[in-house]
Backbone bond lengths (Angstrom), bond angles and torsions (degrees), N, CA, C in turn:
res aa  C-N    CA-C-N  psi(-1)  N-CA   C-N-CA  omega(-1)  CA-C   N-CA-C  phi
1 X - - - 1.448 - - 1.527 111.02 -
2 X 1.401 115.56 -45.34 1.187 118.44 -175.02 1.752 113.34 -77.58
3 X 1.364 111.23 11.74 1.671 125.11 171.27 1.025 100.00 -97.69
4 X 1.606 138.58 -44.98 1.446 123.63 -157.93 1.917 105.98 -89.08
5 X 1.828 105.25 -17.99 1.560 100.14 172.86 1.295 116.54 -65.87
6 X 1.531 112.33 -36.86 1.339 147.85 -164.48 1.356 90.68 -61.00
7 X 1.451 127.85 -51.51 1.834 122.54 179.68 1.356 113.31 -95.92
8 X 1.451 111.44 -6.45 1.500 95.97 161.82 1.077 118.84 -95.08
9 X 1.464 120.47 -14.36 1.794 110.21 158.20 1.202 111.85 -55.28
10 X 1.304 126.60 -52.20 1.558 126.16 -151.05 1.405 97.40 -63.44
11 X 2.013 113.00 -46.91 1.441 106.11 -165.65 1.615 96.43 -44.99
12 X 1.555 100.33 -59.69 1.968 106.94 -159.46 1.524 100.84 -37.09
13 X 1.376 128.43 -59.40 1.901 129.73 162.07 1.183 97.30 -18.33
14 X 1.518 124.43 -78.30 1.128 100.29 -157.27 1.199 123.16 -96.05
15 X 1.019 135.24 14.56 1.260 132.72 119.47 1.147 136.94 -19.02
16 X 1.580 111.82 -90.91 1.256 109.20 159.01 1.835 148.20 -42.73
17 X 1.653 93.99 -23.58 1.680 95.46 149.70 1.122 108.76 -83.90
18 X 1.333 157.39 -19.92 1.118 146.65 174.47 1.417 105.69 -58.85
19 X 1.274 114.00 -60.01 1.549 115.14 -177.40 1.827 126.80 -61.03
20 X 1.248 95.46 -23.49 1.557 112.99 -179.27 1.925 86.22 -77.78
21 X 1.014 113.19 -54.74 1.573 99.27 -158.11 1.851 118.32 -69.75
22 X 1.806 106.87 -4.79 1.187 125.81 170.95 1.099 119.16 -104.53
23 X 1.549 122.18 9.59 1.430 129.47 175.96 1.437 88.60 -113.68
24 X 1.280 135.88 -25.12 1.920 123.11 -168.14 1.773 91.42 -102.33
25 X 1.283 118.82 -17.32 1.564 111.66 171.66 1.874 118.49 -73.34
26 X 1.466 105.15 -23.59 1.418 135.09 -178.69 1.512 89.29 -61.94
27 X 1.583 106.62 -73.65 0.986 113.35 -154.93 1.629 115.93 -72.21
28 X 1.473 100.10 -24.11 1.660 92.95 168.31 1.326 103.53 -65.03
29 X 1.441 120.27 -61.17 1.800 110.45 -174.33 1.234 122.09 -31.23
30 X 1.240 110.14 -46.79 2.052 121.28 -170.29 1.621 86.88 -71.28
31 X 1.268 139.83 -46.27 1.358 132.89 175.66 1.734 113.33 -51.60
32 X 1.166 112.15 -51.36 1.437 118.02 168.53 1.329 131.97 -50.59
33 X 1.026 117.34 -37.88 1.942 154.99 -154.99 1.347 83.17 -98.53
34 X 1.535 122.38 -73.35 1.715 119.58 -165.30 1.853 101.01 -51.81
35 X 1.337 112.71 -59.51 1.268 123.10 179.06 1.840 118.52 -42.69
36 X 1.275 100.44 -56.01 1.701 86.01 157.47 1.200 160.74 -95.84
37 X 1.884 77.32 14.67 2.019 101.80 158.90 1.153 107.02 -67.55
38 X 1.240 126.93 -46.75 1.636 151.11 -146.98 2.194 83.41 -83.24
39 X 0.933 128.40 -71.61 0.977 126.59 178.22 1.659 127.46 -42.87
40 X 1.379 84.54 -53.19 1.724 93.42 165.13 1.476 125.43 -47.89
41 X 1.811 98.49 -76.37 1.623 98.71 148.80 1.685 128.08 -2.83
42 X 1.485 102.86 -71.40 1.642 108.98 169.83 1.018 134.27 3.47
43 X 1.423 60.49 -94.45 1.950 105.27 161.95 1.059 139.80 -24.10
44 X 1.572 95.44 -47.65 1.499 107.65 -168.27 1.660 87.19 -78.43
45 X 1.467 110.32 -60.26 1.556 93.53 -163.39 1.278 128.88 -54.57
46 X 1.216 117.55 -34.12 1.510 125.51 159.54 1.240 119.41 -38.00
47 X 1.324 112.46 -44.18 1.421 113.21 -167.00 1.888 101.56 -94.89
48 X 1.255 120.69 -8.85 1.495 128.49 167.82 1.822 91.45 -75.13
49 X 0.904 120.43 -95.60 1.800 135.81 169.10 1.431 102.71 -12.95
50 X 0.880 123.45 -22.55 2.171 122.24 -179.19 1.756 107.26 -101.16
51 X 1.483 93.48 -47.53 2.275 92.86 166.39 1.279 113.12 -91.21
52 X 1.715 123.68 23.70 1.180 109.87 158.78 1.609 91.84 -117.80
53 X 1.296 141.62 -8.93 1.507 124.23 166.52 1.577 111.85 -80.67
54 X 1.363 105.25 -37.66 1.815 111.84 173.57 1.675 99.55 -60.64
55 X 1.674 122.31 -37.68 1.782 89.14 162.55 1.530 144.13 -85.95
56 X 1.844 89.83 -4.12 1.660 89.50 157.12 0.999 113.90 -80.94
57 X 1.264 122.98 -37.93 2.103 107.72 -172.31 1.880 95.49 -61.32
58 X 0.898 144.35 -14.98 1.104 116.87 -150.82 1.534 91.48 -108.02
59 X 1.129 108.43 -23.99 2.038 107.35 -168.30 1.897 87.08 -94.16
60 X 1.117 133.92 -12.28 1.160 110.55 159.31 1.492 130.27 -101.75
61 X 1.597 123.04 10.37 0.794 162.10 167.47 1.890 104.20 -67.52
62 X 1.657 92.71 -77.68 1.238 95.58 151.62 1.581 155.88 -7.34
63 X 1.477 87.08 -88.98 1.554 123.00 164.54 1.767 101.07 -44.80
64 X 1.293 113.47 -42.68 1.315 109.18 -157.49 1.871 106.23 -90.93
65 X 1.034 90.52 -16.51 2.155 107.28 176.05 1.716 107.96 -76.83
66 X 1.671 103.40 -32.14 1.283 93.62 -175.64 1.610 116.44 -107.17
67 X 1.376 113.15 -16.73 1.913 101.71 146.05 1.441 113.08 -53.11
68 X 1.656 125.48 -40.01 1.446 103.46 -149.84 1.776 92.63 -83.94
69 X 1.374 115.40 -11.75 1.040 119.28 162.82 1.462 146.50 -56.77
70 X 1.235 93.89 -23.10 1.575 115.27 -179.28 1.631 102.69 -119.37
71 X 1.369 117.40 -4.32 1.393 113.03 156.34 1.586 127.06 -75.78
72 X 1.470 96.24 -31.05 1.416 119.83 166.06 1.214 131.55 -68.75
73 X 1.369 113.58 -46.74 1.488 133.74 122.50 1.794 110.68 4.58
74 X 1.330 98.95 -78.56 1.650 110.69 -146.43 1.901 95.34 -87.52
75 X 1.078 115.42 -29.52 1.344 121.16 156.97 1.424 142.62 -58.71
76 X 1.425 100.41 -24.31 1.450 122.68 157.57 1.562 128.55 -84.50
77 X 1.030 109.05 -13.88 1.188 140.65 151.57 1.417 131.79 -75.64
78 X 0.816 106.74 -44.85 1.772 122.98 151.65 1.658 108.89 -46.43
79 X 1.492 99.33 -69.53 1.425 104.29 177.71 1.335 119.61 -50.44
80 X 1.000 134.92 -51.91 1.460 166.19 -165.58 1.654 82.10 -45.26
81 X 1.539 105.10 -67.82 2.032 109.99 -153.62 1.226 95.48 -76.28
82 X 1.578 124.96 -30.26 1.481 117.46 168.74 1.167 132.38 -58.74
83 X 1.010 107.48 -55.80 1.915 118.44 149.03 1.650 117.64 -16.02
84 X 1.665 89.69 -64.82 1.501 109.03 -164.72 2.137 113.57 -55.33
85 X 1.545 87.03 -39.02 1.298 123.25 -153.25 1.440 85.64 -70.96
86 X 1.473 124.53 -39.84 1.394 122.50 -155.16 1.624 104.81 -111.32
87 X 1.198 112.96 6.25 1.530 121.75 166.13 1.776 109.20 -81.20
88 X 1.368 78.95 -42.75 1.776 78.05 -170.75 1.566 103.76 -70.96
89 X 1.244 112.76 -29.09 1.811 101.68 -174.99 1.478 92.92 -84.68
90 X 0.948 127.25 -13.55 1.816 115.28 168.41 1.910 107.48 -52.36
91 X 1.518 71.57 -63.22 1.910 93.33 177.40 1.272 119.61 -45.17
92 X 1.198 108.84 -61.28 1.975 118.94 179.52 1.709 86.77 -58.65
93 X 1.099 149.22 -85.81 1.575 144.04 -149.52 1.418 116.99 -64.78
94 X 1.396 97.91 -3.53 1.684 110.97 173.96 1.371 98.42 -91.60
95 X 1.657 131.72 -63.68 0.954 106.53 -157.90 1.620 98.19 -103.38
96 X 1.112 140.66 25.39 1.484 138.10 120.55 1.626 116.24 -43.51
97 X 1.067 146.68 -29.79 0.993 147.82 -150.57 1.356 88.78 -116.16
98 X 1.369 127.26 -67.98 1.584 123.73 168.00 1.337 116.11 -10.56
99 X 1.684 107.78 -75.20 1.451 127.04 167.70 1.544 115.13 -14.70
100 X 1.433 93.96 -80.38 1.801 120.93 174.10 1.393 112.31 -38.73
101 X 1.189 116.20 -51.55 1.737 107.20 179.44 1.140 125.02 -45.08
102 X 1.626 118.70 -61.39 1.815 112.46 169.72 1.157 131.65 -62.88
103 X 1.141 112.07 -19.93 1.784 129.32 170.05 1.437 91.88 -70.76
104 X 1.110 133.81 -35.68 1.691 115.92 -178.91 1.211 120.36 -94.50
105 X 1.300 127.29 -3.63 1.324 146.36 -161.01 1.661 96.57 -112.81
106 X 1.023 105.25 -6.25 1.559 111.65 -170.23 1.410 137.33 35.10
107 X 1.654 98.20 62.53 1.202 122.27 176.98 1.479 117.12 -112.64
């Protein structure tokens, strides 16, 4: 009699380490699991905080293409009246000179 208590203690032992070692494996997992929420999380913000600096570089990026754009703009424009400006004194000294020829030719 005192053999078969003798192995049903031990089973209940081991039992009960059995169960202890699936309640601290639980609890490591939920430790693991919490830990790569927490990581994930991170993540995310990091990765929120990185496509909100990639849309400032890019709108000041921007910003900065379309001044030099309209500087370019206003410079071509410049050119443009200079151009313009220097056609006509081509013109006026052309036909000033036109003028001048028969008057010297004495006609």
């Amino acid at each position: 009699m005192q053999v078969r208590s003798t192995s049903a203690l031990i089973a209940v032992l081991v039992l009960l380490v059995a169960a202890a070692a699936h309640v601290n494996a639980t609890k490591a997992q939920s430790a693991v699991a919490a830990l790569i929420a927490q990581k994930a999380a991170a993540l995310q913000a990091a990765q929120a905080a990185h496509a909100a600096a990639v849309q400032q570089v890019q709108t000041a990026i921007a910003a900065h293409v379309a001044q030099k754009q309209a500087a370019v703009a206003a410079l071509y424009q410049q050119v443009l009246a200079a151009h313009a400006a220097l056609a006509a004194a081509v013109a006026q000294k052309h036909s000033g000179a036109v003028a001048a020829a028969p008057a010297a030719s004495g006609r």
